[in-house]
C-alpha positions in Angstrom: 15.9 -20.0 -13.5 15.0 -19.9 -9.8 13.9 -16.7 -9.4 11.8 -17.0 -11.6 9.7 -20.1 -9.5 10.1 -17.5 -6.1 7.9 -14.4 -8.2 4.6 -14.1 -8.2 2.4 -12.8 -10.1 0.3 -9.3 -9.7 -2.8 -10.8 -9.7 -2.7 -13.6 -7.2 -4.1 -12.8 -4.1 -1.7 -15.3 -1.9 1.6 -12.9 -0.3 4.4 -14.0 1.7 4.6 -13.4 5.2 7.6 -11.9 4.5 6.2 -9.3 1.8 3.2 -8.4 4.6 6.1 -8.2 7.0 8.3 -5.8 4.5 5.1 -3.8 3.7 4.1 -3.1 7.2 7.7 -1.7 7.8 7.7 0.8 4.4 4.2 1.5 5.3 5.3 2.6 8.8 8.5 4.4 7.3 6.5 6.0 3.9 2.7 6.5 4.4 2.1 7.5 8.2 2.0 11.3 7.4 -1.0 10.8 6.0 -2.6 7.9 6.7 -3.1 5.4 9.9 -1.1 2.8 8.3 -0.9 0.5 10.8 -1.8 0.6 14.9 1.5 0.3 15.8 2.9 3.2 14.0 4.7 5.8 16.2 2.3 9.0 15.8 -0.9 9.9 14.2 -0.6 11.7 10.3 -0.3 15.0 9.9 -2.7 15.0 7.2 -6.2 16.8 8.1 -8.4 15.3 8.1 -6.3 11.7 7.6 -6.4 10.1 4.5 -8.3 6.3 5.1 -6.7 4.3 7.0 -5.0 1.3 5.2 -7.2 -0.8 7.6 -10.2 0.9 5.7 -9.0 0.5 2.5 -8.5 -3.0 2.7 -12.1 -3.4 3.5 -13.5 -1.9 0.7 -15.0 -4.7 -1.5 -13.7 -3.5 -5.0 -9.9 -4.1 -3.1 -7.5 -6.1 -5.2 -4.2 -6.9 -5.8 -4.7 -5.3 -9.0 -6.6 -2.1 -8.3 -4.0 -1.1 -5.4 -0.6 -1.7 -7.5 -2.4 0.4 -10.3 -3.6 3.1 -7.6 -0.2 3.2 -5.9 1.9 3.6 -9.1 -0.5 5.7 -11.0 -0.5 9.9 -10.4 -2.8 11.6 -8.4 -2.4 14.8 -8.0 -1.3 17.4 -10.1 -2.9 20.8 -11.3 -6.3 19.7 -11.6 -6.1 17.8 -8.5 -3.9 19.6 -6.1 -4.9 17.7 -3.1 -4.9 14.4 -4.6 -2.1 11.4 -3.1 1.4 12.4 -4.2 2.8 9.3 -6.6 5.1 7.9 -4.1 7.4 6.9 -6.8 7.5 3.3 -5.0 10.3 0.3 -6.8 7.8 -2.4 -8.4 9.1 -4.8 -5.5 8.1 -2.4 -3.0 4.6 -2.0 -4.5 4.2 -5.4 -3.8 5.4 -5.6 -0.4 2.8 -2.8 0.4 0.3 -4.5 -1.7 0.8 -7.4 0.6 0.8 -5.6 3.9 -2.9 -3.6 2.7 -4.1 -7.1 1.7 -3.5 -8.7 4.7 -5.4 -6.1 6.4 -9.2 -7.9 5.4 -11.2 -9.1 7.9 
C-alpha cells in the first residue's frame, strides 16, 4: 500500500518540510498563549512568566522525536499539578507535524 511507504516512523529524526511547514502553522494557531512558539507569531503569550520557548526546547540535549510526542500527548496537569501544560488533545498526525516544526528548531 502507498501510504504506507509515505509514513514515517516516530523515532526517525528526518521530517518533511512539509510537516515543519504544517507544525509552524498549528504551533502559531495552538501554543502562542503560552509559549514563544515561533518569531513570527503575531503577539507575545499571555502566560506569566512564558512557558520556554519552543526555540529553547529544541535546544535542550535530552530533545527527541520520542520524548516530545510522549510529552505532548501525555497529561500534565491535573490536581496535583494545577499549573502544569494542559494535554492539548492534539490528532497523532498533528503531533508529528509539531514534532517536526520543534525539531527543526536545533542549532
Amino acid at each position: 500500500v502507498f501510504w504506507m511507504g509515505v509514513c514515517s516512523a516516530w523515532g526517525q529524526e528526518g521530517n518533511s518540510a512539509d510537516d515543519v511547514h504544517k507544525g509552524h502553522h498549528l504551533a502559531t494557531m495552538l501554543c502562542t498563549t503560552c509559549h514563544i512558539a515561533a518569531s513570527d507569531q503575531s503577539y507575545a503569550p499571555t502566560l506569566r512568566p512564558p512557558a520556554p520557548s519552543f526555540e529553547s526546547i529544541a535546544q535542550r540535549q535530552d530533545i527527541s522525536a520520542d520524548s516530545l510526542q510522549k510529552f505532548l500527548t501525555t497529561t500534565h496537569q491535573g490536581l496535583d499539578n494545577p499549573k502544569g501544560m494542559p494535554t492539548p488533545n492534539l490528532a497523532d498526525f498533528q503531533v508529528k507535524e509539531i514534532v517536526a516544526y520543534i525539531l527543526s528548531l536545533r542549532k
